[in-house]
N, C-alpha and C positions, 0 to 999 in steps of 0.2 A: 641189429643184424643177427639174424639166427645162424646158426652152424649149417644148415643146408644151403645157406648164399655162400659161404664163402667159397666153394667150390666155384660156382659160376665168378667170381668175384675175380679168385686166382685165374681164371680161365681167361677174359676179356683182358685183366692186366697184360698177361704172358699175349697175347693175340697182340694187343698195341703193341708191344714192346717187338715184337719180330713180325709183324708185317711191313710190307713194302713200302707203305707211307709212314709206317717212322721211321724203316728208314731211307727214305726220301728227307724224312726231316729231322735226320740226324738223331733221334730219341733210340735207336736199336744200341746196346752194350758195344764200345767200344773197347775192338780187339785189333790187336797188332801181330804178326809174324814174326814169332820168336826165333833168333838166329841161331843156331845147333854148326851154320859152317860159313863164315864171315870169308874165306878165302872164294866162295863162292857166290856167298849173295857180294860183294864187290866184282867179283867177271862178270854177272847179273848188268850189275847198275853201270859197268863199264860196256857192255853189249849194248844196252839202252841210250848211252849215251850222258849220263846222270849219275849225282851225286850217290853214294849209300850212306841215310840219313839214320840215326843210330838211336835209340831211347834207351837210353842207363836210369832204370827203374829198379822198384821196392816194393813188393806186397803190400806193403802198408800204407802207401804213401795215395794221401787224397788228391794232390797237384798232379801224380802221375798220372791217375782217372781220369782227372779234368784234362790234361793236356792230350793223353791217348784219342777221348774225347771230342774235345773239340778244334782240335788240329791234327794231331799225326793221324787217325780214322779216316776220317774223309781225304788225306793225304794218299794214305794207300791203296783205298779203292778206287783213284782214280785211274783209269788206263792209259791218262795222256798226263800223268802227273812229273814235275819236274824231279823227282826225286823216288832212291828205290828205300822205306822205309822197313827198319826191323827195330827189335827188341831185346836186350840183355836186361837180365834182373842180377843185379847188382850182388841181392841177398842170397842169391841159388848158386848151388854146385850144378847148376846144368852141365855136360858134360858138352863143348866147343872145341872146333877146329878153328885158330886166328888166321889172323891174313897170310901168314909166314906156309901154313898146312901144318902147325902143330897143335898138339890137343892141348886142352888147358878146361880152364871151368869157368861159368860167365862171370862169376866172384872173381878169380886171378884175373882175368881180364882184363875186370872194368878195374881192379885194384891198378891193373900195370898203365892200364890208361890214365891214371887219376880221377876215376868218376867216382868220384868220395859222397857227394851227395844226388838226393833224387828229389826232380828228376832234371839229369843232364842230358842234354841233344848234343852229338859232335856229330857233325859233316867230314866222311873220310872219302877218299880216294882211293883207285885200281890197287895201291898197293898198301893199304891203311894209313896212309899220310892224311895230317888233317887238315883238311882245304880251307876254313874259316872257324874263327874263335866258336867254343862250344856257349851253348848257353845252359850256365848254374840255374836253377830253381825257375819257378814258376811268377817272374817279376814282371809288376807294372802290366799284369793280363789285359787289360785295355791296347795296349801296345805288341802283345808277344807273336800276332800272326804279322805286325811289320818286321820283331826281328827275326822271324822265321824265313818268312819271305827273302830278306836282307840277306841272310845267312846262305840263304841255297843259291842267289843270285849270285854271291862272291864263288860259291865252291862252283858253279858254272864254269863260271869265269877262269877262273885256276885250271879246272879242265881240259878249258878250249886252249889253254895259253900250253899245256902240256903235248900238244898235238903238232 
């Protein structure tokens, strides 16, 4: 390969990677909606009618990729999905509003929550209560979109039962 392909090289990559059939087929960078005010995206997911689905993440972390990936992404883009999903990074001083309307950083946060390791999912509620056991790490991936699935069905559930 000479030096004058790799421009076309880089070019057809970057094309596949952000055209509309991948993602149709899921190959586009998965990204999620980082939360900056959780008091909000909860009246969000409580307008909607649905859980606020939570990813306590790590710059670092390869399971975080893969799970953004292959489950919370296409989670979030969908318009009729059962769940409203965001992002704390565990490692950042992002600067956040909690559920309460006080400011804090998405590190104190996820500390006060106990999201000690990445990456953790907690299913909260209207007023950050947590409507179903959170899921630690990325286990048994053969399995993780039943306990996904699983997990959003209970915090449903808790929902409907708060009504």
């Amino acid at each position: 390969m000479t030096s004058r392909n790799i421009p076309v090289w880089l070019g057809a990559v970057f094309w596949l990677l952000t055209s509309p059939l991948a993602t149709a087929q899921g190959v586009a960078p998965a990204a999620l909606t980082e939360s900056r005010d959780l008091a909000a995206d909860a009246r969000l997911a409580t307008a909607r009618g649905v859980p606020l689905v939570v990813l306590y993440s790590r710059d670092d972390c390869s399971w975080c990729e893969k799970l953004r990936r292959e489950h919370l992404a296409p989670l979030a883009r969908d318009p009729t999905a059962p769940a409203l999903v965001r992002e704390l990074h565990i490692d950042r001083t992002t600067l956040l509003i909690d559920f309460n309307g006080r400011r804090t950083t998405s590190a104190d946060f996820s500390r006060q929550m106990r999201a000690h390791f990445a990456p953790t999912v907690m299913f909260h509620g209207p007023d950050g209560e947590e409507l179903a056991e959170p899921i630690v790490g990325f286990r048994l991936a053969d399995f993780y979109a039943a306990y996904l699935e699983r997990a959003i069905l209970d915090s449903q559930a808790r929902l409907q039962h708060r009504k």
